[in-house]
C-alpha positions as CSV (number, residue, x, y, z in Angstrom):
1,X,-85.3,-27.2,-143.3
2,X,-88.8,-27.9,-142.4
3,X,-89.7,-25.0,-144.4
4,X,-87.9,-26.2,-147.3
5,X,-88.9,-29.6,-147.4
6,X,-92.7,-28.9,-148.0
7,X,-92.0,-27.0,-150.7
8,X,-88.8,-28.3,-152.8
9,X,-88.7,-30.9,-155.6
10,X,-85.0,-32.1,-157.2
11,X,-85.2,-29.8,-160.0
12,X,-85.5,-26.4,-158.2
13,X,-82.5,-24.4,-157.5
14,X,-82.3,-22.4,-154.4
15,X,-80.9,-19.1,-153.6
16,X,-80.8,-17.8,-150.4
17,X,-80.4,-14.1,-149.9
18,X,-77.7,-14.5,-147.1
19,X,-73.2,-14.8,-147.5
20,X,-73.9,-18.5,-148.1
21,X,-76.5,-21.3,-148.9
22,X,-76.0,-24.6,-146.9
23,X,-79.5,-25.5,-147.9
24,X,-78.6,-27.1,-151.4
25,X,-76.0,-29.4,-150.0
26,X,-78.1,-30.3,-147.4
27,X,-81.2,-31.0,-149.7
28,X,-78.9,-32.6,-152.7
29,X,-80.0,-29.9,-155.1
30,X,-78.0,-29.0,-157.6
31,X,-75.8,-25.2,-157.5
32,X,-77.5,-22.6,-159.1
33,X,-74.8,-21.5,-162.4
34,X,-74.0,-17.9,-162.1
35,X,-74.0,-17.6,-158.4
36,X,-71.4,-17.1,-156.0
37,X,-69.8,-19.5,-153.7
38,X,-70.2,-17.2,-151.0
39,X,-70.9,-13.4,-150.7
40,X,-68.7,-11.2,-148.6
41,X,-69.4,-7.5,-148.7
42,X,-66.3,-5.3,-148.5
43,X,-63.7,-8.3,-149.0
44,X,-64.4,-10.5,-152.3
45,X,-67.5,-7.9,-153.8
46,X,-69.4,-4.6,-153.8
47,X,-72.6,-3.1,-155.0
48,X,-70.6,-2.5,-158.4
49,X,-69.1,-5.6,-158.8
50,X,-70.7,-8.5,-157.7
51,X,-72.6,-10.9,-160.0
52,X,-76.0,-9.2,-161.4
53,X,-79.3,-10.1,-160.3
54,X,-80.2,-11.5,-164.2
55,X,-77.4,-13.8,-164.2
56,X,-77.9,-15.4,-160.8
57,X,-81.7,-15.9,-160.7
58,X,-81.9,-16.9,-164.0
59,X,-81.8,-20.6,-162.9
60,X,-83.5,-20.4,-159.3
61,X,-87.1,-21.4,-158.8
62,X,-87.0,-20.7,-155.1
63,X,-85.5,-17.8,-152.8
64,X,-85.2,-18.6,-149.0
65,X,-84.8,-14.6,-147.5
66,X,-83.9,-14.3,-144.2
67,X,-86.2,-12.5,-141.7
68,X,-83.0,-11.5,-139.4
69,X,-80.9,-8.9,-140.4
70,X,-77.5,-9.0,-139.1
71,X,-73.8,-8.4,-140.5
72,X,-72.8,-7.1,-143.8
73,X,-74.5,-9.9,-146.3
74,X,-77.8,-9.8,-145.3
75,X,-78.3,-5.9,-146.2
76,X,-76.3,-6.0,-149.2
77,X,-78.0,-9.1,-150.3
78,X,-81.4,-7.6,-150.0
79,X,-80.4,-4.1,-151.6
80,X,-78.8,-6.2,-154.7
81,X,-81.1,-8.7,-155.2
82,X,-84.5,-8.7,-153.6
83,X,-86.1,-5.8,-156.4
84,X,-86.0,-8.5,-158.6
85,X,-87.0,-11.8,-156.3
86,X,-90.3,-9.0,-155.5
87,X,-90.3,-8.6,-159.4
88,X,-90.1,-11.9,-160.6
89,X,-91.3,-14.3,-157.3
90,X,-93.8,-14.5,-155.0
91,X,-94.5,-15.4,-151.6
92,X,-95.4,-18.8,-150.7
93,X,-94.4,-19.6,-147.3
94,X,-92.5,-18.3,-144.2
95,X,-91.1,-19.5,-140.6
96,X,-90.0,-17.2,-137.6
97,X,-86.5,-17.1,-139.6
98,X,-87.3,-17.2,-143.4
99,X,-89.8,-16.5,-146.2
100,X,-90.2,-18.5,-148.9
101,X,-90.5,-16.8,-153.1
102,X,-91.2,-19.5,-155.6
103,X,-91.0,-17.8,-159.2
104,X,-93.7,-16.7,-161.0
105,X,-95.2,-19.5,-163.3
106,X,-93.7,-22.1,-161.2
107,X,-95.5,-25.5,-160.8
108,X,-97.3,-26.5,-157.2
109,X,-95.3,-27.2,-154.6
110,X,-94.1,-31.0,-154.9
111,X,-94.5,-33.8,-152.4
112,X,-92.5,-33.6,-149.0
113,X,-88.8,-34.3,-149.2
């Protein structure tokens, strides 16, 4: 959250490249349209169907991508949807867990929440 806090403003929308995102609740932002409520690889979605990078960054201004790569969600997370966070964000900040992509063309990082 600390990592988060210096860097989001109420009008981002966060996606996190993991089965879920606790971080919007948590931060009162508002749920990114197009995304799923959770991901679960092999149960509710595959690499064929699952929603497509296009419609569920469309919205986001911030991608939190975690530095730890374990179970299924992580992987297929990155292999989905990270070519296009690399594309279309860039790096801003990281942590010993996260990294931090703000979109390209996004304003400064806002005052501390």
């Amino acid at each position: 959250l600390r990592l988060l806090r210096r860097h989001v403003g109420t009008e981002d929308r966060l996606f996190v490249l993991d089965a879920w995102n606790p971080f919007t609740v948590v931060l009162g932002l508002s749920h990114v349209r197009g995304d799923a409520a959770f991901f679960s690889p092999g149960r509710v979605m595959d690499d064929r169907h699952c929603p497509p990078p296009a419609q569920v960054l469309k919205e986001v201004t911030l991608v939190l991508r975690p530095k730890l790569r374990f179970g299924d969600a992580i992987p297929f997370m990155q292999r989905i949807y990270l070519p296009a966070v690399e594309r279309d964000f860039r790096k801003i900040d990281e942590s010993d867990l996260y990294i931090l992509y703000a979109r390209e063309g996004r304003a400064a990082a806002p005052a501390a929440r």
